[in-house]
C-alpha positions in Angstrom: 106.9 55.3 175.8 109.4 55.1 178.3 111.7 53.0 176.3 111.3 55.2 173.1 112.4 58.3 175.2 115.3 56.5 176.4 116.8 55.3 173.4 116.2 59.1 172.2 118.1 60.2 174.4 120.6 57.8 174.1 120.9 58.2 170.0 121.1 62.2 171.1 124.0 62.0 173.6 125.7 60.1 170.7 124.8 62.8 167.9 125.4 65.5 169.5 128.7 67.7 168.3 132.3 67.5 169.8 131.5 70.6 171.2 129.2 69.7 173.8 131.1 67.4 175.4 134.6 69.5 174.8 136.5 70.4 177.9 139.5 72.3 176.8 141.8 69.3 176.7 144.7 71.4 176.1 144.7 73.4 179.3 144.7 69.8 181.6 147.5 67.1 181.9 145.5 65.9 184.0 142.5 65.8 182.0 144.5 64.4 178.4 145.2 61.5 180.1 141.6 60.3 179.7 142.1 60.6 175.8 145.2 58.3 176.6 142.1 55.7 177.4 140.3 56.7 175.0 142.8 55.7 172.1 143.7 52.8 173.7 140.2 51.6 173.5 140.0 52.9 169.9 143.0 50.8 169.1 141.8 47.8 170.8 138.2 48.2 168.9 141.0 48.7 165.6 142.4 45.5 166.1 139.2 43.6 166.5 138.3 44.9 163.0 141.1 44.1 161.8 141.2 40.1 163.1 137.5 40.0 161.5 138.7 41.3 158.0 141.2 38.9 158.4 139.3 36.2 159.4 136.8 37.1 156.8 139.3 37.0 153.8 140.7 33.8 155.2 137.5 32.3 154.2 137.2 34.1 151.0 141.1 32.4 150.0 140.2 28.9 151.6 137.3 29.1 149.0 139.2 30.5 145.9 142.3 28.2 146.3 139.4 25.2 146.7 137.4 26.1 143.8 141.3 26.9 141.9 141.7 23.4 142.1 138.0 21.8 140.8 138.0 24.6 137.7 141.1 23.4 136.8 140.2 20.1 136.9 136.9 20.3 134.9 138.2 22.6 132.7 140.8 19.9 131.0 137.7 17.5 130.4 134.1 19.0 130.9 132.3 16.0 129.1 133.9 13.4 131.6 133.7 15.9 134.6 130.1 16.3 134.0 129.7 12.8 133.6 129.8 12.2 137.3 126.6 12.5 138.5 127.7 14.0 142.1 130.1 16.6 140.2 127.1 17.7 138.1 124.7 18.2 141.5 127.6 19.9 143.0 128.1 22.4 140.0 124.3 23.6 140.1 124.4 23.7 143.7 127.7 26.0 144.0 126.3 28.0 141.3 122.8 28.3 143.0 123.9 28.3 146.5 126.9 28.5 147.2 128.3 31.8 145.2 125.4 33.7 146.6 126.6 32.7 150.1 130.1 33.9 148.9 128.4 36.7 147.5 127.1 37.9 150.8 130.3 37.0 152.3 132.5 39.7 150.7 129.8 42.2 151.2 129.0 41.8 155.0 131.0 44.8 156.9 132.4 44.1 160.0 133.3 47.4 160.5 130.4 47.9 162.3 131.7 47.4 165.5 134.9 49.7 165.5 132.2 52.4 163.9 130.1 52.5 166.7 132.9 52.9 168.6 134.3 55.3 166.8 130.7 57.5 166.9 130.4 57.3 170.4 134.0 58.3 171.6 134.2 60.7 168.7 132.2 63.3 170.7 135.2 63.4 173.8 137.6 64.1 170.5 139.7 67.4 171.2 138.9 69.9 168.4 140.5 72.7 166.1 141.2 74.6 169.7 142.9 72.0 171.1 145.0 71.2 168.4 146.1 75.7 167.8 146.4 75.5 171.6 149.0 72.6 171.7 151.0 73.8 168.6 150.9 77.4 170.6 152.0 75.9 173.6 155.5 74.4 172.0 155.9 77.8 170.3 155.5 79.6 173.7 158.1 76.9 175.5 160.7 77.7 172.4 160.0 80.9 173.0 160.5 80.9 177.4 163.2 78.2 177.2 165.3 79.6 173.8 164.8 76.0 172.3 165.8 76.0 168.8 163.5 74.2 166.2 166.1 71.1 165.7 166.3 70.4 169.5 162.1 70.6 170.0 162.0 68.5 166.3 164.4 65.3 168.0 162.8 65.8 171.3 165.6 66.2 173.2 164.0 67.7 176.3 165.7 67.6 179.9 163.7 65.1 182.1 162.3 63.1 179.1 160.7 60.1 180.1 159.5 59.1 176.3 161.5 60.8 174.0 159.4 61.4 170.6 159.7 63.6 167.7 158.4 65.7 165.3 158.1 64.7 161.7 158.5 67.1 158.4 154.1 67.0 158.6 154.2 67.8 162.3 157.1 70.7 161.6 154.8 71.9 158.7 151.4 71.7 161.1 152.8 74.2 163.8 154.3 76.7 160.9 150.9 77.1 159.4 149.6 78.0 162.8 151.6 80.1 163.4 151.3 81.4 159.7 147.3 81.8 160.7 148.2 84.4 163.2 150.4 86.5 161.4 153.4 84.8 163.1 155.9 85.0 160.5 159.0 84.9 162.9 158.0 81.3 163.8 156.3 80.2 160.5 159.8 80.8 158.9 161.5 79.0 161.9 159.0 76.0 161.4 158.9 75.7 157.7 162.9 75.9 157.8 163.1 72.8 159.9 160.4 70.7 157.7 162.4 71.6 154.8 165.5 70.8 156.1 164.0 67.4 157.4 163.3 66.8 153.6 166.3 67.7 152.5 167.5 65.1 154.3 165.3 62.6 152.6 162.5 62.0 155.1 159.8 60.6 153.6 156.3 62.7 154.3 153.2 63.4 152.6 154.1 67.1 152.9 155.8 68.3 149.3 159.0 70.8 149.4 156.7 73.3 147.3 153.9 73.4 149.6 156.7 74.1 152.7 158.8 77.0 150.0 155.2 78.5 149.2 154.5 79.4 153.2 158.2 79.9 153.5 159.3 82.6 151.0 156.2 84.7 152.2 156.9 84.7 155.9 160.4 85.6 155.2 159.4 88.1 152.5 157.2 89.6 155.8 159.8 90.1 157.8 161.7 92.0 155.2 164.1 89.4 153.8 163.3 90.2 150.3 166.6 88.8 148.7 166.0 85.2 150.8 162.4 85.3 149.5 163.4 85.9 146.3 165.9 82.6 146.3 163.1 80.9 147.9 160.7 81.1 145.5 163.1 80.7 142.8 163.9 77.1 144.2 159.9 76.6 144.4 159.5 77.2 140.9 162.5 75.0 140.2 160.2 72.1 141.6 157.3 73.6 139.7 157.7 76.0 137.1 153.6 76.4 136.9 153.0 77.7 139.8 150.8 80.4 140.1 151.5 82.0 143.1 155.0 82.0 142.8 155.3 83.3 140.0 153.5 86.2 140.9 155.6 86.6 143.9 158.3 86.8 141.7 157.5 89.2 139.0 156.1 91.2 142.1 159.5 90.9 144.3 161.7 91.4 141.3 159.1 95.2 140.6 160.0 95.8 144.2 163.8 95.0 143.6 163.6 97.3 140.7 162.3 100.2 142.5 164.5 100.2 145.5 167.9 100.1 142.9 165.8 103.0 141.1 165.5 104.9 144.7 168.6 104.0 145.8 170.7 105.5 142.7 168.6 109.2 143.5 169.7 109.1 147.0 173.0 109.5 148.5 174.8 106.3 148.9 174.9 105.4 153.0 176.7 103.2 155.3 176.2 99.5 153.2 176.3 97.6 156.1 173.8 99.8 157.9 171.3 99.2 154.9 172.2 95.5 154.6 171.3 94.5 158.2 168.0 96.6 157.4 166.9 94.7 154.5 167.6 91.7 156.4 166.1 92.3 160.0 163.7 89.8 161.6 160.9 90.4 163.7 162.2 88.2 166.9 160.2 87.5 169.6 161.3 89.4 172.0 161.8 92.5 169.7 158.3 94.1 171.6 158.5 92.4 174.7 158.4 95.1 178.0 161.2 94.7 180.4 159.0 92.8 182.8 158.3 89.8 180.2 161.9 89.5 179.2 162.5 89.2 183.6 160.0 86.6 183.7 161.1 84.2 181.2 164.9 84.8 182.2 163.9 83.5 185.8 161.8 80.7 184.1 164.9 79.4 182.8 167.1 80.4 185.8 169.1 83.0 184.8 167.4 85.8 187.4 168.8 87.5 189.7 171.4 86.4 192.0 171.6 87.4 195.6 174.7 88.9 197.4 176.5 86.5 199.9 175.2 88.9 202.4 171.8 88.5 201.8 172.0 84.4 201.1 173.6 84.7 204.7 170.2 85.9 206.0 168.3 83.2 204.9 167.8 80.1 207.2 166.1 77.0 207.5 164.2 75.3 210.5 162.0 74.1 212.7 158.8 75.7 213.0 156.2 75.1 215.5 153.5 77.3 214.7 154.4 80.1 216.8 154.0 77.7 220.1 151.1 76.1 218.4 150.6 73.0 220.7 149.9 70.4 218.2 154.3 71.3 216.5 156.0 72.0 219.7 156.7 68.5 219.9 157.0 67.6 216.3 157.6 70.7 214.5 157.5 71.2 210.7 160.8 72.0 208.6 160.9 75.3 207.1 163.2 77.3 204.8 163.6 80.6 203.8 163.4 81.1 200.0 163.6 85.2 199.3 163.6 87.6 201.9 161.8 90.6 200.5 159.2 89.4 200.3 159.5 87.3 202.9 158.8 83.6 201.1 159.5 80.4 203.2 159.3 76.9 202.2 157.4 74.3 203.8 158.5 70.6 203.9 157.3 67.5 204.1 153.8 69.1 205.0 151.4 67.3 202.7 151.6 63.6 202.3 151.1 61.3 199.1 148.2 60.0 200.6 146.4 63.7 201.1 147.5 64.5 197.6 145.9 61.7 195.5 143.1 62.4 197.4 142.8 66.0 196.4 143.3 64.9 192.9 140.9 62.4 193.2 138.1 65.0 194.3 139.4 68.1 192.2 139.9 65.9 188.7 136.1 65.2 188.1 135.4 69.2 188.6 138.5 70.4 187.1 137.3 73.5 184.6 139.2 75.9 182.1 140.7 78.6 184.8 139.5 82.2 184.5 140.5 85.5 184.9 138.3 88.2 186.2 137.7 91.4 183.2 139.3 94.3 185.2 136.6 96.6 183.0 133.6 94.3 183.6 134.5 91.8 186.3 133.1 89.0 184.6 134.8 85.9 184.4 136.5 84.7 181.4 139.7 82.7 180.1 142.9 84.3 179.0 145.6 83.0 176.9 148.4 83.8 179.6 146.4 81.1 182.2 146.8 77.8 180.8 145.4 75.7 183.2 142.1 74.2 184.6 140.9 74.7 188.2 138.1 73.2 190.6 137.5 74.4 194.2 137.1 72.2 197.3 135.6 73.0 200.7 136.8 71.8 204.1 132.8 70.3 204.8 132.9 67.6 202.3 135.9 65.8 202.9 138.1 65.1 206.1 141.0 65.7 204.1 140.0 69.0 203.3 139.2 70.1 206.7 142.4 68.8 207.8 144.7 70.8 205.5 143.0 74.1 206.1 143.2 73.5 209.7 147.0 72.9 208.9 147.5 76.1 207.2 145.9 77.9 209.9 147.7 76.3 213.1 151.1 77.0 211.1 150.5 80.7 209.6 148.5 81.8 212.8 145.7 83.4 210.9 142.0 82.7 210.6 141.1 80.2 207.7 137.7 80.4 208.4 137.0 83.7 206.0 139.7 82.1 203.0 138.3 81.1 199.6 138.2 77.4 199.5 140.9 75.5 198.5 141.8 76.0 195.0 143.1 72.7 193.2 145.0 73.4 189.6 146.4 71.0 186.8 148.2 72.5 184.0 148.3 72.1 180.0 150.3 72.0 177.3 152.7 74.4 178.2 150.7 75.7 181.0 151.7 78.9 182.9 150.1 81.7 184.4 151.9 84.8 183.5 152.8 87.4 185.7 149.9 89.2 188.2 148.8 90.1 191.5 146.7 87.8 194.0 145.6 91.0 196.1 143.1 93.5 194.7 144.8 97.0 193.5 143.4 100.3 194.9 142.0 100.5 191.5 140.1 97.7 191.7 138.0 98.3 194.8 135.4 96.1 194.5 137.4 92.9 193.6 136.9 90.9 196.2 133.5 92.9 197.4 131.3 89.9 196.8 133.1 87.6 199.7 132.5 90.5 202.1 135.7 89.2 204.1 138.6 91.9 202.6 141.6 91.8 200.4 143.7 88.6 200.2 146.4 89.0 202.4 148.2 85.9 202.0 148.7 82.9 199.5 149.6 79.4 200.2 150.7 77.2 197.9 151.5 73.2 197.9 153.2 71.8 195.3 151.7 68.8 194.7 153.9 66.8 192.2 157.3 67.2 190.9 157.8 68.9 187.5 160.9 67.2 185.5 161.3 70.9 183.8 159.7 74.3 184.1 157.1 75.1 185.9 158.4 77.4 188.1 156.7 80.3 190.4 158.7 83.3 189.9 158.7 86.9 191.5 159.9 89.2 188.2 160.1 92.4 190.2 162.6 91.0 192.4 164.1 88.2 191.1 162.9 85.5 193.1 162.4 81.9 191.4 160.8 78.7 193.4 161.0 75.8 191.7 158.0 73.0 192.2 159.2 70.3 194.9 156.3 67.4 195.7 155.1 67.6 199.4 156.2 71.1 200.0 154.1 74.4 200.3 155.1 78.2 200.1 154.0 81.2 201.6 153.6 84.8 201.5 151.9 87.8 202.5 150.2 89.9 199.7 149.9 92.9 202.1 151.7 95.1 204.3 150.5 95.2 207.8 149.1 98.5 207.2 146.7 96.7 204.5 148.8 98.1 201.8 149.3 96.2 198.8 152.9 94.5 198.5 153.9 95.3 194.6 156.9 93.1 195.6 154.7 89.7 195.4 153.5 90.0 191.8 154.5 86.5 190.2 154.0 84.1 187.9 154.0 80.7 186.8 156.1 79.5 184.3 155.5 77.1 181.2 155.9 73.6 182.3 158.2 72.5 179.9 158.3 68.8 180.9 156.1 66.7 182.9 153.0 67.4 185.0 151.9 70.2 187.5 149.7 70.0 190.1 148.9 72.8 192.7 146.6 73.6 195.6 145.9 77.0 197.0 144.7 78.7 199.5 144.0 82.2 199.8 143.2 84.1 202.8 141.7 86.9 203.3 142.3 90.1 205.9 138.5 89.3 208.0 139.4 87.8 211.2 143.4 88.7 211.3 142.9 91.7 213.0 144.5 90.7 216.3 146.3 88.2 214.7 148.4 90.2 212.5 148.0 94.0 214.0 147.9 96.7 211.8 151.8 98.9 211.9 152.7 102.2 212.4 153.9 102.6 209.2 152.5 102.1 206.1 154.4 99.7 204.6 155.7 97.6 207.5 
């Protein structure tokens, strides 16, 4: 009974859908390197097939080049073949025996084996979600980084470590996502590039007419009617049946008719006013609000610059803690990054050794990273947080307890009412875009649950280099810090008073190239009260 529950359960956990076991790849480097194991172990199971088909038909042409040779033997002089006694036995026997051995031969599978495998892995597959979110996530770094489609197609990324590309397919895979979502800016960009690819005679399974049908519409959207129309007249060049383009054309040329017809009622105007009309395109940062256009500026580095006089203000040095005991004879090395806010750099304040192991206990609980509903203040994912998260407390692991007790002794406030530390790995892409860590005054009960106040100060290690992107930015004033391994940042979220600082909304930025990995701590106001009086003035 036992046994026959088991192997339930075991033929269960291998039928069940990808679903279950599904763990937004997308949103993890961290976690996508598992599939990296998991295709290798595919592949190996592959090639094991592959030597047993092999072997198998190795047999199966030692056996037809054999019998090649006795049929054509016999067949010159059956009489006197026959006559042999031993080549008549042997004739009934093959005939008996040994075809039906054959026989089974060519029909045993050995795919068995790779099938299995195959079954069971299948269900730690990535799914339709995974695949949108990846193709988003390149259309989101061309967006952020102004890549053009040829540079992302060759691959030629800064900081590249394994330069790939994308094929005509791959080009035509993202421009029907994008399609999907009524993104015709980048369906035109992406179809463009996997026609050009086969204009230039790469071979693909993906036809020219499927890429001009999904082409001449998207530009047709966006109000190109006279490129559409050329469009579709090259389609039905390839194929003059084609249904849907030739209605698009008898219904583009009906629409050509009657804009000459309104056009000839009407006053003529300024031609080149009404040309770059008919050819506008919907951009991607056509809609964008100021603050969006900031943040991806100082994601690729062109923010703000600050005066000589200011960069004069900003210093770097020793820091011990504010006479803490344990740094007055080995301080720490600290830099200022922005002055208002006040950011400063930590360095060399988190070893290699501390950082695997946080990795090694935040990988196993790493989970799609949430947003709390500002209407409902439940928790739920958001497509401007690409990244997965697990928390760790300073109880279960030396480690732990020693970095929190590290933040405290250098910030001089109380650790012991902070969330736990907050481990992140980002995706695809990943970013975070611009928000608050601190509760607004119209969001009173944000942090009500912890009992312990509003946040009143982040801290942030940096926990690996990124080769490209990834950094945290400060859009309302300018400020960009770009990821350095072994270093930490901090800032307060709130004035003295208790006020909000609007100053320290931030973001993260796409990682472009390579693999970010953060740790956070935030601490709360609870237990600062001495250490960090309230001012005079309400927003000192």
């Amino acid at each position: 009974m036992v046994f026959t529950m088991a192997w339930c359960l075991l033929v269960l956990g291998v039928l069940l859908p990808s679903s279950y076991a599904h763990t937004d790849f997308f949103t993890s480097i961290g976690h996508m390197t598992d599939l990296i194991n998991t295709e290798k172990d595919l592949v190996t199971s592959l090639k094991d097939y592959i030597k047993a088909e092999e072997s198998k038909l190795e047999q199966i042409k030692k056996w037809a080049e054999k019998l090649d040779k006795l049929t054509d033997t016999a067949t010159k002089d059956p009489e006197g073949f026959l006559g042999h006694p031993v080549n008549a036995f042997k004739l009934m026997k093959r005939l008996n025996t040994e075809w039906s051995e054959l026989e089974n031969l060519v029909l045993k599978d050995m795919s068995d084996g790779f099938i299995s495998n195959m079954t069971i892995q299948r269900q730690y597959f990535p799914n339709d979600e995974d695949q949108t979110g990846a193709a988003k996530a390149l259309l989101r770094l061309q967006d952020t980084y102004n890549l053009d489609t040829d540079t992302l197609s060759k691959g030629n990324l800064p900081g590249v470590k394994h330069k790939t590309f994308l094929t005509a397919e791959d080009c035509f895979e993202l421009g029907k996502i994008a399609y999907t979502e009524s993104d015709y800016y980048h369906t035109e960009l992406w179809m463009q590039q996997a026609l050009k690819q086969l204009d230039d005679g790469e071979v693909s399974s993906t036809d020219k007419v499927s890429v001009l049908d999904y082409l001449s519409y998207a530009v047709y959207q966006q109000g190109d009617l006279d490129k559409a129309m050329t469009l579709t007249k090259r389609l039905l060049e390839l194929d003059p049946e084609h249904q849907r383009a030739n209605g698009n054309m008898k219904y583009f040329e009906y629409i050509m008719a009657k804009e000459k017809e309104a056009n000839k009622s009407v006053a003529k105007t300024d031609d080149k006013a009404e040309e770059e009309s008919k050819t506008q395109k919907m951009g991607p940062s056509k809609s964008y609000p100021p603050e969006r256009q900031k943040y991806e500026m100082l994601c690729r580095g062109e923010g703000l610059k600050m005066t000589p006089r200011r960069q004069s203000k900003l210093f770097c040095r020793y820091h011990d803690g504010n006479r803490n005991p344990k740094y007055i004879l080995g301080p720490v090395k600290q830099e200022d990054e922005w002055d208002k806010p006040r950011i400063v750099r930590f360095l060399e304040i988190i070893s290699d050794e501390e950082i695997e192991k946080v990795k090694e206990l935040a990988k196993p609980r790493l989970r799609r990273a949430t947003i709390s509903n500002p209407v409902t203040g439940v928790l739920e994912t958001a497509h401007y947080r690409i990244s997965k998260s697990a928390w760790l407390s300073g109880y279960e692991n030396p480690t732990v307890a020693r970095i929190n007790t590290r933040i405290e002794d250098l910030t001089g406030l109380d650790v012991s009412t902070a969330e736990e530390l907050q481990v992140a790995n980002y995706g695809v892409g990943g970013q975070y875009e611009p928000h608050f860590d601190f509760g607004r005054k119209d969001e009173p009960d944000a942090f009500k649950e912890l009992g312990t106040g509003n946040r009143i100060a982040t801290w942030l290690f940096y926990m690996s280099d990124v080769a490209a992107g990834g950094a945290t930015v400060f859009p309302e004033v300018g400020a960009s810090v770009w990821p350095r391994k072994g270093t930490a940042v901090f800032w307060y979220n709130l004035f003295p008073s208790g006020e909000g600082d609007y100053s320290t909304r931030h973001a993260a930025c796409p990682v472009l190239v390579g693999n970010k990995w953060v740790s956070n701590k935030w601490i709360h106001e609870r237990g600062q009260e001495f250490r960090r009086p309230c001012a005079l003035s309400e927003f000192e």
